[in-house]
PDB file of N, CA, C and O in Angstrom:
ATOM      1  N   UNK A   1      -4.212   0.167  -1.713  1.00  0.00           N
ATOM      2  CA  UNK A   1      -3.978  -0.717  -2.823  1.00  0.00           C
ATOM      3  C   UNK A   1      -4.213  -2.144  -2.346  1.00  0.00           C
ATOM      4  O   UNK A   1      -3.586  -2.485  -1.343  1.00  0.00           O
ATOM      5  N   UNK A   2      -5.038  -3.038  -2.929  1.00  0.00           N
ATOM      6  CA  UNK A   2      -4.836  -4.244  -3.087  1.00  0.00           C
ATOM      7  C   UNK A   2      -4.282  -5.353  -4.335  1.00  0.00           C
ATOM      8  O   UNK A   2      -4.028  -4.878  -5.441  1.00  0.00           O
ATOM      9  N   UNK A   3      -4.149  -6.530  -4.141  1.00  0.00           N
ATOM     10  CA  UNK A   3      -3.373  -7.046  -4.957  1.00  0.00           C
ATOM     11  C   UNK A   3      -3.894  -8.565  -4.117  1.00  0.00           C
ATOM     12  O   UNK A   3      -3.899  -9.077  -2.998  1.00  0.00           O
ATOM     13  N   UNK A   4      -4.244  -8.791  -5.326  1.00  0.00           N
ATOM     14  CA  UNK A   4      -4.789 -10.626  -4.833  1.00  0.00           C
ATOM     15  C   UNK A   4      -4.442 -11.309  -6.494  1.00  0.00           C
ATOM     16  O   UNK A   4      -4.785 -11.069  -7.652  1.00  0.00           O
ATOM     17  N   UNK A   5      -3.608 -12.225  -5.813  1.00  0.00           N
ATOM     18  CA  UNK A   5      -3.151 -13.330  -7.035  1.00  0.00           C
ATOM     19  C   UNK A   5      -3.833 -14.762  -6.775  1.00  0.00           C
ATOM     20  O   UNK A   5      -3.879 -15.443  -5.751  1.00  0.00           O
ATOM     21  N   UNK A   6      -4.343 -14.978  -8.051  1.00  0.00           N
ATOM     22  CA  UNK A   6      -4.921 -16.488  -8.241  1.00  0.00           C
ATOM     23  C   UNK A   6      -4.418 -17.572  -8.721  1.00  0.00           C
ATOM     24  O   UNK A   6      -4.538 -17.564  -9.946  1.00  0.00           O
ATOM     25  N   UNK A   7      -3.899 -18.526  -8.327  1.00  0.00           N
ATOM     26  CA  UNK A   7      -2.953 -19.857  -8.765  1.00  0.00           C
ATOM     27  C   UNK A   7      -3.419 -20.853  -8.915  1.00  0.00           C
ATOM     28  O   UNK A   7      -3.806 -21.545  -7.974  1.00  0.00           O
ATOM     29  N   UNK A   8      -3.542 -21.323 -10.630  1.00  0.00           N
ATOM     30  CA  UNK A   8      -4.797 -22.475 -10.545  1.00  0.00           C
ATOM     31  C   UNK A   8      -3.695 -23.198 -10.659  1.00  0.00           C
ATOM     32  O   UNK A   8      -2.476 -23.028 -10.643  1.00  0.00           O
ATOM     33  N   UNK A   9      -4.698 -24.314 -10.814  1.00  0.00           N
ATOM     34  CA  UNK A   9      -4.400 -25.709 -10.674  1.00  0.00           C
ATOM     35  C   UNK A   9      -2.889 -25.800 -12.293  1.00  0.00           C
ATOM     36  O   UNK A   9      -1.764 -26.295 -12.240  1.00  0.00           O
ATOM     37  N   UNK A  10      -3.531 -25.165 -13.366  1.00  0.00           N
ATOM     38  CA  UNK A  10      -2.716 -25.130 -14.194  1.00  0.00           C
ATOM     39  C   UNK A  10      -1.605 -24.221 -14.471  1.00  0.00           C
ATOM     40  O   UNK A  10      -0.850 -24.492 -15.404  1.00  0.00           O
ATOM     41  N   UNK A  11      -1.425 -23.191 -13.777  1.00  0.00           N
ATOM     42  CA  UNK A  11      -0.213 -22.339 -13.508  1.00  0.00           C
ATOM     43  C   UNK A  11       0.909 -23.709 -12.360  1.00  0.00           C
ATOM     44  O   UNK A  11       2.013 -24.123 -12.711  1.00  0.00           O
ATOM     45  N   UNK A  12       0.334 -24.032 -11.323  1.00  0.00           N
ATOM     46  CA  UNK A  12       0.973 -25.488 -10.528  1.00  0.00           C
ATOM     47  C   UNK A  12       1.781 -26.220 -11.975  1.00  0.00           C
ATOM     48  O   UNK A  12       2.899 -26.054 -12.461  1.00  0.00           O
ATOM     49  N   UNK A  13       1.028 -26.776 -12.218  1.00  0.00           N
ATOM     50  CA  UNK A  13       1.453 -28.120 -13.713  1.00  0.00           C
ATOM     51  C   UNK A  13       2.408 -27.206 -14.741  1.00  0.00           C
ATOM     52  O   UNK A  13       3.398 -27.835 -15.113  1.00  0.00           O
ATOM     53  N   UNK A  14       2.307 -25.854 -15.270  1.00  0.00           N
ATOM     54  CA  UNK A  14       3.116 -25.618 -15.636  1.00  0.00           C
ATOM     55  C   UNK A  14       4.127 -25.335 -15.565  1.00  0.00           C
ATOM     56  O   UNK A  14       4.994 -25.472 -16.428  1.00  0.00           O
ATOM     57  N   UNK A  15       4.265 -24.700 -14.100  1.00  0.00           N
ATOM     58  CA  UNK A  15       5.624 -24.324 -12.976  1.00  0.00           C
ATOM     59  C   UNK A  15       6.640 -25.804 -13.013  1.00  0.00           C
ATOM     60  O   UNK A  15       7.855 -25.901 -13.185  1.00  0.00           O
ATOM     61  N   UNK A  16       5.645 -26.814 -12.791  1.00  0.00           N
ATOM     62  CA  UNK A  16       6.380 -28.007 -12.373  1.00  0.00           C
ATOM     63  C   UNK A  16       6.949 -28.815 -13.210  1.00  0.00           C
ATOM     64  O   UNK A  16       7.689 -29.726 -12.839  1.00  0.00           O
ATOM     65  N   UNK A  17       6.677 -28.579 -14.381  1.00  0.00           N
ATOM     66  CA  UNK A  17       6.873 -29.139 -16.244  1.00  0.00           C
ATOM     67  C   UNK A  17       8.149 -28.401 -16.104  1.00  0.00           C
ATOM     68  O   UNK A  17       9.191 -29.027 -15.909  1.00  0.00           O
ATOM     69  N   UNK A  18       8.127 -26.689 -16.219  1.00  0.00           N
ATOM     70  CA  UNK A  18       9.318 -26.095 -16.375  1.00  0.00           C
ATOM     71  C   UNK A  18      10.846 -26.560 -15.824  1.00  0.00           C
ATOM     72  O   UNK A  18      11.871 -26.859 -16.438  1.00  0.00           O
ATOM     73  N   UNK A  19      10.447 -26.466 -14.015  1.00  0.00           N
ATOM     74  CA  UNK A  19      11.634 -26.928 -13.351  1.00  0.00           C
ATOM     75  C   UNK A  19      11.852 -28.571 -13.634  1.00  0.00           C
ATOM     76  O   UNK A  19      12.908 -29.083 -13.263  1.00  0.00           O
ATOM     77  N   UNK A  20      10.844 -29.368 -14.290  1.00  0.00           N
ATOM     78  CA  UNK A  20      11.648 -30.867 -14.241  1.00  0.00           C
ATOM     79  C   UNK A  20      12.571 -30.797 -15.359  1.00  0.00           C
ATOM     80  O   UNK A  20      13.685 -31.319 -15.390  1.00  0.00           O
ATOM     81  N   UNK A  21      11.689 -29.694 -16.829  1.00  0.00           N
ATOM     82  CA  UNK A  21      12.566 -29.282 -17.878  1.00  0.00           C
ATOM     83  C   UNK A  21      14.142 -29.428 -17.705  1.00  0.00           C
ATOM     84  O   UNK A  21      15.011 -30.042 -18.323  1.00  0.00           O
ATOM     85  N   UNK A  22      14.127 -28.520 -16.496  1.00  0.00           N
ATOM     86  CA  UNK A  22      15.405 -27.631 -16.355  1.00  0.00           C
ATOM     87  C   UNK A  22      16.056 -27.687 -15.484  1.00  0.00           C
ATOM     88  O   UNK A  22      16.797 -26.846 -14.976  1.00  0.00           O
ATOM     89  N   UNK A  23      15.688 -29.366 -15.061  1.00  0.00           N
ATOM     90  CA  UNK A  23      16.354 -29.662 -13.457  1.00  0.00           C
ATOM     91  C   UNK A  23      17.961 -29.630 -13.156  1.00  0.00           C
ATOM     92  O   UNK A  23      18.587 -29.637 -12.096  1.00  0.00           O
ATOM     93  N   UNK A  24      18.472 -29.583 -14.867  1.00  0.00           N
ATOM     94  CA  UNK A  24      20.127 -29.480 -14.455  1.00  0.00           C
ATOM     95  C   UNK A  24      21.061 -28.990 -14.616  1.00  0.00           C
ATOM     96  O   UNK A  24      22.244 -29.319 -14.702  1.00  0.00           O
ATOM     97  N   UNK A  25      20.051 -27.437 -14.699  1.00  0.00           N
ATOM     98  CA  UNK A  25      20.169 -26.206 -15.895  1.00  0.00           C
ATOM     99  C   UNK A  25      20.919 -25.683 -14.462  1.00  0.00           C
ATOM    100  O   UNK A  25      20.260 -25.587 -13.427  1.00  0.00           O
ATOM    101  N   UNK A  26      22.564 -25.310 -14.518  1.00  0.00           N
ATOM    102  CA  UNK A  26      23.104 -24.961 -13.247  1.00  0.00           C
ATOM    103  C   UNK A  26      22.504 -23.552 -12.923  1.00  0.00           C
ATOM    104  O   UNK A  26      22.455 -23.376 -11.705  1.00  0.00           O
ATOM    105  N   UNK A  27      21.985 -22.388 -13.731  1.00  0.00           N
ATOM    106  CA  UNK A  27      21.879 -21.272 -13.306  1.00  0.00           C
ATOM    107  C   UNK A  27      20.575 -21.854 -12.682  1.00  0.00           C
ATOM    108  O   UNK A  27      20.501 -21.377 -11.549  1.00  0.00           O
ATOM    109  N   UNK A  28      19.490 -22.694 -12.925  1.00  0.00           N
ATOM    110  CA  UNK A  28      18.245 -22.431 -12.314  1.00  0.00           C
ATOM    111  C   UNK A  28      18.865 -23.454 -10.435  1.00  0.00           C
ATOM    112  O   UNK A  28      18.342 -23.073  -9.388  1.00  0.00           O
ATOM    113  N   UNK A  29      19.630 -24.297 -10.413  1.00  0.00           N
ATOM    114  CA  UNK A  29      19.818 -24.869  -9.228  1.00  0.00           C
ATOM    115  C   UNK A  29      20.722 -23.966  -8.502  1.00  0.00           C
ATOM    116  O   UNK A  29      20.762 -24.282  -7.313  1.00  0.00           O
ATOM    117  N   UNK A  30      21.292 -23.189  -8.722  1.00  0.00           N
ATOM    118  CA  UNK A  30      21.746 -22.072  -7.983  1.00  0.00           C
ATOM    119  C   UNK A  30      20.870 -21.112  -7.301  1.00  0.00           C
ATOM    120  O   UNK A  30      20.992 -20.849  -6.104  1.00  0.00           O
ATOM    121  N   UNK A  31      19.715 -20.431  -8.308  1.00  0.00           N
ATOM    122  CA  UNK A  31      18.735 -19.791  -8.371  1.00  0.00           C
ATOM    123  C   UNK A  31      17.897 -20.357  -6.573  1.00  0.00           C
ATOM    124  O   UNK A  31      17.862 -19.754  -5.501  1.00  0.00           O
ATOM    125  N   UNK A  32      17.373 -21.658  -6.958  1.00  0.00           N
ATOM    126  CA  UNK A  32      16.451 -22.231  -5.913  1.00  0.00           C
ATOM    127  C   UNK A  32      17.416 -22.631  -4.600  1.00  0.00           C
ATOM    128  O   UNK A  32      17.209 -22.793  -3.397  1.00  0.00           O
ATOM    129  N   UNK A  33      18.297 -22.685  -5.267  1.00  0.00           N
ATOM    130  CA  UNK A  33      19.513 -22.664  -3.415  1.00  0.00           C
ATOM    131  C   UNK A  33      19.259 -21.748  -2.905  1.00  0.00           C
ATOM    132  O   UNK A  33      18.751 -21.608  -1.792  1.00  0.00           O
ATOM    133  N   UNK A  34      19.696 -20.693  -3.932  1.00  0.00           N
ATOM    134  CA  UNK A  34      19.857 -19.180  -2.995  1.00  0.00           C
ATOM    135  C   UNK A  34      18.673 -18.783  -2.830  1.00  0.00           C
ATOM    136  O   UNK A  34      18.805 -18.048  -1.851  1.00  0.00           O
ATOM    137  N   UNK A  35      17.336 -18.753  -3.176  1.00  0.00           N
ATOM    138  CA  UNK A  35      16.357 -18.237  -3.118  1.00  0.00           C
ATOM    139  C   UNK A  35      15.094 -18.779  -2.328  1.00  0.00           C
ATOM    140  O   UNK A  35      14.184 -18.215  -1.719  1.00  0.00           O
ATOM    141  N   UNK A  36      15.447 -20.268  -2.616  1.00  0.00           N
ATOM    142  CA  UNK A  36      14.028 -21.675  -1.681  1.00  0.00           C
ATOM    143  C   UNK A  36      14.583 -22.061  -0.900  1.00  0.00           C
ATOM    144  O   UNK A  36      13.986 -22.425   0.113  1.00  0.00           O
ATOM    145  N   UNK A  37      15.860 -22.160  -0.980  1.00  0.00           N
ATOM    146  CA  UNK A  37      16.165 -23.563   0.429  1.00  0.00           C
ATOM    147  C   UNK A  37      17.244 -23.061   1.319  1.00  0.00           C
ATOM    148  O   UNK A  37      17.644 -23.665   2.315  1.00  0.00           O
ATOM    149  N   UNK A  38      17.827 -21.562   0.766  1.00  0.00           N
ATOM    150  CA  UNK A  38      18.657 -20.802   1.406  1.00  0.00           C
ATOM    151  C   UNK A  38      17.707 -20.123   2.837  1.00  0.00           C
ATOM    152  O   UNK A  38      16.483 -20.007   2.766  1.00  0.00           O
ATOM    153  N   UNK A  39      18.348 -19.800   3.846  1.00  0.00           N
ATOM    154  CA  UNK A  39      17.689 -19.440   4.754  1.00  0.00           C
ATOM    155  C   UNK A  39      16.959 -18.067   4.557  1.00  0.00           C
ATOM    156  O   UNK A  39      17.385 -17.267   3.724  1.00  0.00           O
ATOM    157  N   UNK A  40      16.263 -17.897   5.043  1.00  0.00           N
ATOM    158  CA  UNK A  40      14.953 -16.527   4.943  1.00  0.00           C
ATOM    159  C   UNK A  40      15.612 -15.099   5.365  1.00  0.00           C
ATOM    160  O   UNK A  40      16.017 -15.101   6.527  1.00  0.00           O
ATOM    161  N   UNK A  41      15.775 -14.035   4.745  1.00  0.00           N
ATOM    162  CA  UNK A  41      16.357 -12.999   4.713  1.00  0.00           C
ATOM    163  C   UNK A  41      15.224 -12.099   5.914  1.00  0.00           C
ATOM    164  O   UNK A  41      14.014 -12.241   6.092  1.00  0.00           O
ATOM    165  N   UNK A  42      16.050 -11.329   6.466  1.00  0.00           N
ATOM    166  CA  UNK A  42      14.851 -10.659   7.581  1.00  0.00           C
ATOM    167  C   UNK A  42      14.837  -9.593   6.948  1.00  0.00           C
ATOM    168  O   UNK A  42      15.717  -9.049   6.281  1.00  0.00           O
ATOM    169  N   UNK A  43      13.472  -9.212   7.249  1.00  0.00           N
ATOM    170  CA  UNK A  43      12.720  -8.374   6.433  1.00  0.00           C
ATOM    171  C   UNK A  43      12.064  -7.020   7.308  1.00  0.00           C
ATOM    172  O   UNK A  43      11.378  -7.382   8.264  1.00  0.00           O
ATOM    173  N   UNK A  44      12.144  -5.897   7.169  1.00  0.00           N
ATOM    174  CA  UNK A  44      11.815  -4.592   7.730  1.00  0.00           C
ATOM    175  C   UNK A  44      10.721  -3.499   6.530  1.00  0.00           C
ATOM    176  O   UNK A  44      10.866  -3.077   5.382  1.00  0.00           O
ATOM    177  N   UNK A  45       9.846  -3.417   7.393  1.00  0.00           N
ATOM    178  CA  UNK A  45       8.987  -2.392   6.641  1.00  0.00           C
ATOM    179  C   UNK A  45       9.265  -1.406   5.640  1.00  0.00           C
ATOM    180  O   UNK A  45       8.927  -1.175   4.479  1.00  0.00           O
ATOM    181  N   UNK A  46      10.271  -0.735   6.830  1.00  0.00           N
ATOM    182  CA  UNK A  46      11.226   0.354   6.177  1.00  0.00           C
ATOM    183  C   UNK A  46      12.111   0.017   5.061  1.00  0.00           C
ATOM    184  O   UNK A  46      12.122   0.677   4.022  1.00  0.00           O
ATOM    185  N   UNK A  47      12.726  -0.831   5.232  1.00  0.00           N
ATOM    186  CA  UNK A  47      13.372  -1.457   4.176  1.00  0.00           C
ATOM    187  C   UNK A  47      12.940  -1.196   2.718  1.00  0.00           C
ATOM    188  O   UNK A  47      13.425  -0.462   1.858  1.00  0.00           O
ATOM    189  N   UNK A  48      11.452  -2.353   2.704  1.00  0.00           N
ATOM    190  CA  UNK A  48      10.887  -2.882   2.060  1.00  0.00           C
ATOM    191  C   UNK A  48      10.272  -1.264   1.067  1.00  0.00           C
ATOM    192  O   UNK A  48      10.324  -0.986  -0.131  1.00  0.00           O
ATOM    193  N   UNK A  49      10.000  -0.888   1.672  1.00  0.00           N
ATOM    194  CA  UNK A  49       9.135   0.709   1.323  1.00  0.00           C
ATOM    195  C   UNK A  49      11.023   1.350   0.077  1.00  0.00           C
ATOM    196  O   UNK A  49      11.286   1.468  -1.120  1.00  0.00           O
ATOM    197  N   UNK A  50      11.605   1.508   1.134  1.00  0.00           N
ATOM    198  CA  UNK A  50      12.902   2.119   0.025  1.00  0.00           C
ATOM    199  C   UNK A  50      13.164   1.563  -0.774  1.00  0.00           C
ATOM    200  O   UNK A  50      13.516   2.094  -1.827  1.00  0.00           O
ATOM    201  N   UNK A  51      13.078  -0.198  -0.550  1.00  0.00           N
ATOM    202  CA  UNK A  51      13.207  -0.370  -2.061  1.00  0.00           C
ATOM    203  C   UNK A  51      11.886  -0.814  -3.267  1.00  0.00           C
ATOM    204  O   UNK A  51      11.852  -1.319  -4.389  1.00  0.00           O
ATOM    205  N   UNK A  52      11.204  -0.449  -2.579  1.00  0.00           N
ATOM    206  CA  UNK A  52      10.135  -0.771  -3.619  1.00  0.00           C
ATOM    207  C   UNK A  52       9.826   0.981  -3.786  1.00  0.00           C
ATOM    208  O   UNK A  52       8.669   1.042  -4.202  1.00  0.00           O
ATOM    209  N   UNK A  53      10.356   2.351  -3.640  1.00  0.00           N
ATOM    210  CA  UNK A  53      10.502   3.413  -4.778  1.00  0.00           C
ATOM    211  C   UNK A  53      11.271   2.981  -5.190  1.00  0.00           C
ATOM    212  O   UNK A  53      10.856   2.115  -5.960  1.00  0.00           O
ATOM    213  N   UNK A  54      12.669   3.042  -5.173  1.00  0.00           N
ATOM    214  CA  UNK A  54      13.779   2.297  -5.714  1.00  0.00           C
ATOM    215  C   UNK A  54      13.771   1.876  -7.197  1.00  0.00           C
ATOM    216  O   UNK A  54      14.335   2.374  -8.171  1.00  0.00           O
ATOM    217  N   UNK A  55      12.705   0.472  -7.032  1.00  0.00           N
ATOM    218  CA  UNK A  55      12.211  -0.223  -8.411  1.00  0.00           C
ATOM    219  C   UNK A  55      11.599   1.220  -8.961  1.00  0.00           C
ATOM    220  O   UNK A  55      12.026   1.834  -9.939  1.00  0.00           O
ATOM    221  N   UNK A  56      10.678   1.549  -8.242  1.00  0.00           N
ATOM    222  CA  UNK A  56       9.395   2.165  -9.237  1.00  0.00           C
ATOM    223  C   UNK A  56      10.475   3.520  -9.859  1.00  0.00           C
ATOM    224  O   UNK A  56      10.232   4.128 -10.902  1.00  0.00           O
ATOM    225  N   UNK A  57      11.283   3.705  -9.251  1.00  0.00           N
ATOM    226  CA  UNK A  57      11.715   5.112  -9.970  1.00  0.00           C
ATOM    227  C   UNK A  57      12.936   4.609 -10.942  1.00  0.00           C
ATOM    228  O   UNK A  57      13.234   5.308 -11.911  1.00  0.00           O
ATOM    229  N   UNK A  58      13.613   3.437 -10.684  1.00  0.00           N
ATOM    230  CA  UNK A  58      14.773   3.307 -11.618  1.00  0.00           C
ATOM    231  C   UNK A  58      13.866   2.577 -12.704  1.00  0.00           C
ATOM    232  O   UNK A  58      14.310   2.307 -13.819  1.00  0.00           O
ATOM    233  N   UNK A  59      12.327   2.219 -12.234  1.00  0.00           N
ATOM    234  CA  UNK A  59      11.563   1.498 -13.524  1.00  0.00           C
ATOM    235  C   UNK A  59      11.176   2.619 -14.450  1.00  0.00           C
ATOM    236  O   UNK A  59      11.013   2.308 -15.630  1.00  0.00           O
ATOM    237  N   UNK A  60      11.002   3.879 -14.096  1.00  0.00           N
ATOM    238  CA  UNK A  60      10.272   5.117 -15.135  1.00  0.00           C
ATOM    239  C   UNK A  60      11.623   5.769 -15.764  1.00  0.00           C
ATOM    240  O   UNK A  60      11.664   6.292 -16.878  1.00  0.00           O
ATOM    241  N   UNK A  61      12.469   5.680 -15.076  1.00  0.00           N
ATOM    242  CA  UNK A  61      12.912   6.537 -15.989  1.00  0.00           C
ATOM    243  C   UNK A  61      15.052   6.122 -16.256  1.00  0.00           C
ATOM    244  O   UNK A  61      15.809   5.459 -15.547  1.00  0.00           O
ATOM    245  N   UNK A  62      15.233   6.649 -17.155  1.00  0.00           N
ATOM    246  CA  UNK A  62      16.760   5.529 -17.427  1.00  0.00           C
ATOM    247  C   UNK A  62      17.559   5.903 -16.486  1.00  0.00           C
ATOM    248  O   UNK A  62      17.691   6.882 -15.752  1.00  0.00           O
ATOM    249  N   UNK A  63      18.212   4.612 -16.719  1.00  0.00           N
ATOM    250  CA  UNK A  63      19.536   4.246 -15.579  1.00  0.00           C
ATOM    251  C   UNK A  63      20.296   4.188 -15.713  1.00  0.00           C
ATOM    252  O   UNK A  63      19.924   3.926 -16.857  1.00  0.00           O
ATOM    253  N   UNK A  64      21.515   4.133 -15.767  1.00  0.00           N
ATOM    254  CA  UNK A  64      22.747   3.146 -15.949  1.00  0.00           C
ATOM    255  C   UNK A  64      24.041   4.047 -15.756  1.00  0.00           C
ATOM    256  O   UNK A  64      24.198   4.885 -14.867  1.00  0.00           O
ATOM    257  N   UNK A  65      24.877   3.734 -16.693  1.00  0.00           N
ATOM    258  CA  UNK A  65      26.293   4.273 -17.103  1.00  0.00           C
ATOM    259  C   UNK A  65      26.141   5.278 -17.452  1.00  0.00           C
ATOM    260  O   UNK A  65      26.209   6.245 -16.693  1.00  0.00           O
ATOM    261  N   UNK A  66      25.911   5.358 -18.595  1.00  0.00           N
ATOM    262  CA  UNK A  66      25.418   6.149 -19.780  1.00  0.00           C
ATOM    263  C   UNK A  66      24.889   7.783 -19.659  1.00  0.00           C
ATOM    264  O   UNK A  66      25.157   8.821 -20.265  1.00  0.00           O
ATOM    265  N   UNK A  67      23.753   7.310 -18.237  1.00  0.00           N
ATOM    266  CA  UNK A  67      22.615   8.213 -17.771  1.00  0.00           C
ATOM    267  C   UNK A  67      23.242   9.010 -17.072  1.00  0.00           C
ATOM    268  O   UNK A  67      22.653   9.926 -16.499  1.00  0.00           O
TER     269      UNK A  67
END
């Protein structure tokens, strides 16, 4: 599988419109703490593989309480 993403110039300008939007929107400055400026989570192959079935199988078919 490949997967190549393209980021123009105008996906940039719109990203950056959004967050000035929403610069004091507390859920989004929480968001970029924990996620941009919070330190880098270490990361394992193995890991990464369990949870990406994980997604793909709790994505096909239902989840929850209920289920």
């Amino acid at each position: 599988m490949e997967l190549t993403w393209t980021i123009t110039d105008d996906d940039i300008t719109k990203v950056k419109a959004f967050l000035d939007q929403h610069k004091h929107n507390a859920f989004l400055r929480h968001r970029i703490q924990k996620n941009v400026e919070g330190p880098r989570p270490s990361f394992a192959r193995d890991a990464f593989w369990h949870l990406m079935m994980a997604c793909l199988l709790t994505s096909q078919q239902k989840s929850g309480p209920s289920n």
